[in-house]
N, C-alpha and C positions, 0 to 999 in steps of 0.2 A: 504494500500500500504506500502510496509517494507521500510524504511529509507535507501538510500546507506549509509555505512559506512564511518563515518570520516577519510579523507585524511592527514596524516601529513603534516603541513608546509614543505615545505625545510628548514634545518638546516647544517648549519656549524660549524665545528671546527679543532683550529687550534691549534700544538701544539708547544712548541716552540723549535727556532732552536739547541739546545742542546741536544736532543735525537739524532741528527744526526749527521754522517761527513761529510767532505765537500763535497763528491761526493754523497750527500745527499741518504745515505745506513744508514741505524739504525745500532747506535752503541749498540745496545743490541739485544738480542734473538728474544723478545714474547714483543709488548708494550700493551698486550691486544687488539687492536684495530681491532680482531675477532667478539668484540661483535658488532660493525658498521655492519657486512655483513648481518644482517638479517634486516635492517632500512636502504633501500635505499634512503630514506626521509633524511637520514642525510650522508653527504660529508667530508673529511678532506684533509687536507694538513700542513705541517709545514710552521713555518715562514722563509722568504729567509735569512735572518743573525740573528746571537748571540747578543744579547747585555744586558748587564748588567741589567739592569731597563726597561722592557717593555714599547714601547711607543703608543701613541692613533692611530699612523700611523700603527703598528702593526696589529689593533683588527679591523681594518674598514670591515664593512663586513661582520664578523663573528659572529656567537649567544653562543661561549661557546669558552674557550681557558683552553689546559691543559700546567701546568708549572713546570716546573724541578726546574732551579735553579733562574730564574732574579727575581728580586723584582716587585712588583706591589705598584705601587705608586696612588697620586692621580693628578698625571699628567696620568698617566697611563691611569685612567680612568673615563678622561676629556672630550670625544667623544664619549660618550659607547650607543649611541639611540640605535642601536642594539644589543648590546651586555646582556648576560642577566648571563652568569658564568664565573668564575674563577676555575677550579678543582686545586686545591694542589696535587701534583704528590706524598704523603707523606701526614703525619700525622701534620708537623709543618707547619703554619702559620705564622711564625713572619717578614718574608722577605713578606709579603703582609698587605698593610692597610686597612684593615676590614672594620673601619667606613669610609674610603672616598669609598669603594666598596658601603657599603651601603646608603650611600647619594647619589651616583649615578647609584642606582636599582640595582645592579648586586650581586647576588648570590654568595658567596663564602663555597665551599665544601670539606674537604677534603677525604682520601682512609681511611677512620674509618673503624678499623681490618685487614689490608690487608698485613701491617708490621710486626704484632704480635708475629708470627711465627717464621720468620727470625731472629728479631732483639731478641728475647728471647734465641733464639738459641747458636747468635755469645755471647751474653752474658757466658751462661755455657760454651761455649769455652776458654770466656777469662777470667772468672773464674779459669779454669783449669790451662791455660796456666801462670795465674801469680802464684799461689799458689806450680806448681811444677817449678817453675823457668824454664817456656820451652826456653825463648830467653837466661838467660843467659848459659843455657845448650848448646844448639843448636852450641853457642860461643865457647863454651869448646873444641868442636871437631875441629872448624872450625879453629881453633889455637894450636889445637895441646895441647891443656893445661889439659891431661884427668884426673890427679893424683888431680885437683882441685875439683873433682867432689863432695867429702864430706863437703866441703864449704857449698854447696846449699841442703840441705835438706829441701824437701818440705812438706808440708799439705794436705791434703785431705778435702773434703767438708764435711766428715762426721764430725755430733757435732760441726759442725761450723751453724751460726746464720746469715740468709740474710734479710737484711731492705731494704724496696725500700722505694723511693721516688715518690711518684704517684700511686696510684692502678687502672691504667687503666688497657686496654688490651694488652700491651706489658708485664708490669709487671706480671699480672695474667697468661700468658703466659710462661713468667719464672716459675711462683713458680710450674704449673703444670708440666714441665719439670724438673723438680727439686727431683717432686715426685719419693721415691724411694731410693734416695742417702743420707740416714740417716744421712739429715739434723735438727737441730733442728727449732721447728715452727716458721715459718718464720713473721717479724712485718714490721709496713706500718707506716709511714707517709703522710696524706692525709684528708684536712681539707675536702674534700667535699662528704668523704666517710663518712658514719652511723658507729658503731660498730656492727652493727646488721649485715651491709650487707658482712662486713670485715669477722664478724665469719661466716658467712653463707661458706665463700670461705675457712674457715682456717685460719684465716690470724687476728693477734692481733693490733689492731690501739694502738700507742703509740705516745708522741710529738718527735718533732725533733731532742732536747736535748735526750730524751733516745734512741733514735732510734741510735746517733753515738755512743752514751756511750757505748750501749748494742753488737749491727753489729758486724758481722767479714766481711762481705762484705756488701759495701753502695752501692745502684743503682742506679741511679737519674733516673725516667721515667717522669717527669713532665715537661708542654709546657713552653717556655720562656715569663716573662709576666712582668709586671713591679713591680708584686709581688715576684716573681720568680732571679727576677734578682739580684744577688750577693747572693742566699741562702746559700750556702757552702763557708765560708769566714774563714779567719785566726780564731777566737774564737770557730766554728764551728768545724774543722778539728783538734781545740789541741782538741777537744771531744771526737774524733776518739780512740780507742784502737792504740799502736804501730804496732800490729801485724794485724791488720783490713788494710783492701781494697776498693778504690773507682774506682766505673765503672760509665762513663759519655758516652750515647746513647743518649741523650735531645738535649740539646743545652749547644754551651760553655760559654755564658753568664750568666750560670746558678750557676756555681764554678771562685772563683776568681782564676785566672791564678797563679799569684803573689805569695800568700799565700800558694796554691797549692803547685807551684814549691818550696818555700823552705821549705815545711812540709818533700817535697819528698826527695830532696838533704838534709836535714837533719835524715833521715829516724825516723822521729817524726809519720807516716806511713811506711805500708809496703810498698804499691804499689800503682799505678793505673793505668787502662787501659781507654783512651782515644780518644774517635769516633768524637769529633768537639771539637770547638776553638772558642774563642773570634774573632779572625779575622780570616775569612775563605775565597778564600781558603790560605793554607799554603803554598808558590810557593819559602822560601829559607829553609835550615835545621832550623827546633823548635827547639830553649833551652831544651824541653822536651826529644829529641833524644838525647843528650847529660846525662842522668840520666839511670842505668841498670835495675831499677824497676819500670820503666813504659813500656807497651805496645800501640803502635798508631795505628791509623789508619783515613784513612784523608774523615773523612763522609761516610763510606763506609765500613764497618763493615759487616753489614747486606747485602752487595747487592747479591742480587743471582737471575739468572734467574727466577727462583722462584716465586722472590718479585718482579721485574718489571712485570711480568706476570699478577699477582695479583692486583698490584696496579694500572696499565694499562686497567685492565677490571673494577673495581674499580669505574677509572676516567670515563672510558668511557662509563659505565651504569649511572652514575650519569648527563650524558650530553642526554643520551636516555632516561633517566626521563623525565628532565625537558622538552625534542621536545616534549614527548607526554603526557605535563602537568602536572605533578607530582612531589611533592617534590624527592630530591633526598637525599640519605645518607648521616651522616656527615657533615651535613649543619652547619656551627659557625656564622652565623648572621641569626639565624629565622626569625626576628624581621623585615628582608625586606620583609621577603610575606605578611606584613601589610600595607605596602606603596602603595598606591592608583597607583605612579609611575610604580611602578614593576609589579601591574599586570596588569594596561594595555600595558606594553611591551610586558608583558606573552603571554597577550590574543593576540596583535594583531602578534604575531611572531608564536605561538605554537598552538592557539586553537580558 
């Protein structure tokens, strides 16, 4: 006699109230959330309010939560018997507690690859954009001021020398976008890369110290961590070339502010373009806007239809994993599908 076919549990998820406006319409295009239509087994809806720090009051009820901006705390998830994921809408983690996620069985995953594209993209942009002086240019007209214009002679990427910081998939995504624009070979800082695997891609591993020494443009692609935290500091930055460039897509805990700011008002650097901040978000004018060799932008560089798209289907395969028992992508705490706790939540929720 043939077996009927296993029935998926019901699953929920829920995503939070930030994706949306108040007349609860997505403030964006595409959130992926196409891939739910083939798994009726699983349901969504957003949270009814925004708030900062997700609360236990939140997640009651639901088996997976995807999150934009609030912090995951270990108030957060204080009440989590049902609860079994966390999706990071993005690649960073640090506004969420890992180990209280995993002391209290729940899975934290983020969109691994889903960024890559974009955020290597807006990079070569702003690459561009500093090195031909497009803002102060753009200024020139907008003031009437055109006879200034040989003031700003710009550079070109070619014979210029790009060092990332992290050789993930953001970074590797750059350098192959890169390919073509008679760069010279591009060098990596990244303790957890091999040399082997470095040249395999192109790409010569060198330490940090000569990574500024050498760069005409620095790229930080590395997560915020308590390793991480203050990496580019005043010592680091006088290492820098004068005519070298820092681009910060990471996190802004990553470069000290301080130091930063008066390398730049000192133009002890050329430039740099910056995508987050120490304190996020930015809500009066940064010091930074005040400086004509920096480019901003407030977390949001990379966003494009595109990417929410992406990252969206992403979150949302990663939550149809785990309803129909399966690891999902991008998981940063393995270490809970070992916990006795976690799988019989698993078991008695999904299988």
């Amino acid at each position: 006699m043939t077996q009927a076919p296993h029935k998926p549990h019901p699953f929920h998820v829920e995503l939070t109230a930030d994706f949306y406006n108040a007349d609860a319409t997505s403030r964006y295009a595409d959130l992926g959330l196409s891939v739910f239509h083939n798994y009726p087994h699983i349901t969504h809806k957003a949270f009814a309010e925004h708030r900062k720090q997700i609360d236990p009051d939140q997640m009651r009820g639901c088996q997976g939560v995807i999150v934009l901006t609030p912090h995951v705390t270990a108030q957060s998830v204080s009440d989590a018997n049902d609860l079994l994921a966390i999706g990071r809408f993005g690649v960073g983690y640090d506004s969420v507690d890992v180990k209280a996620c995993t002391e209290a069985d729940v899975v934290v995953f983020i969109t691994a690859g889903a960024v890559d594209r974009p955020v290597a993209e807006a990079c070569v942009g702003w690459m561009i954009g500093l090195t031909h002086h497009m803002r102060a240019k753009d200024n020139l007209v907008r003031t009437g001021r055109w006879d200034d214009r040989s003031k700003f002679m710009g550079r070109e990427l070619r014979d210029r020398t790009l060092g990332v910081i992290g050789l993930g998939g953001i970074a590797k995504g750059l350098l192959n976008l890169l390919k073509g624009w008679g760069m010279n070979p591009p060098i990596a800082f990244d303790p957890f890369i091999t040399p082997a695997d470095a040249k395999a891609i192109g790409v010569h591993l060198v330490s940090l110290e000569e990574l500024l020494k050498t760069a005409d443009f620095v790229s930080i692609h590395c997560p915020l961590t308590e390793k991480t935290r203050g990496l580019i500091g005043r010592n680091e930055l006088a290492m820098m070339k004068r005519e070298a460039y820092l681009l910060n897509t990471a996190r802004g805990g990553i470069v000290d502010e301080d130091a930063l700011y008066e390398a730049l008002q000192g133009h002890r650097i050329a430039g740099a373009a910056l995508d987050c901040f120490a304190e996020e978000p930015v809500t009066h004018p940064h010091r930074f806007g005040a400086l004509d060799n920096v480019l901003l932008a407030p977390h949001s560089i990379a966003w494009t239809d595109e990417l929410f798209r992406d990252i969206g289907r992403a979150a949302c395969q990663g939550m149809v994993d785990l309803s129909l028992g399966k690891k999902p992508r991008g998981v940063v705490n393995p270490q809970v599908f070992d916990r006795p706790g976690f799988q019989k939540k698993w078991d008695r929720l999904c299988r």
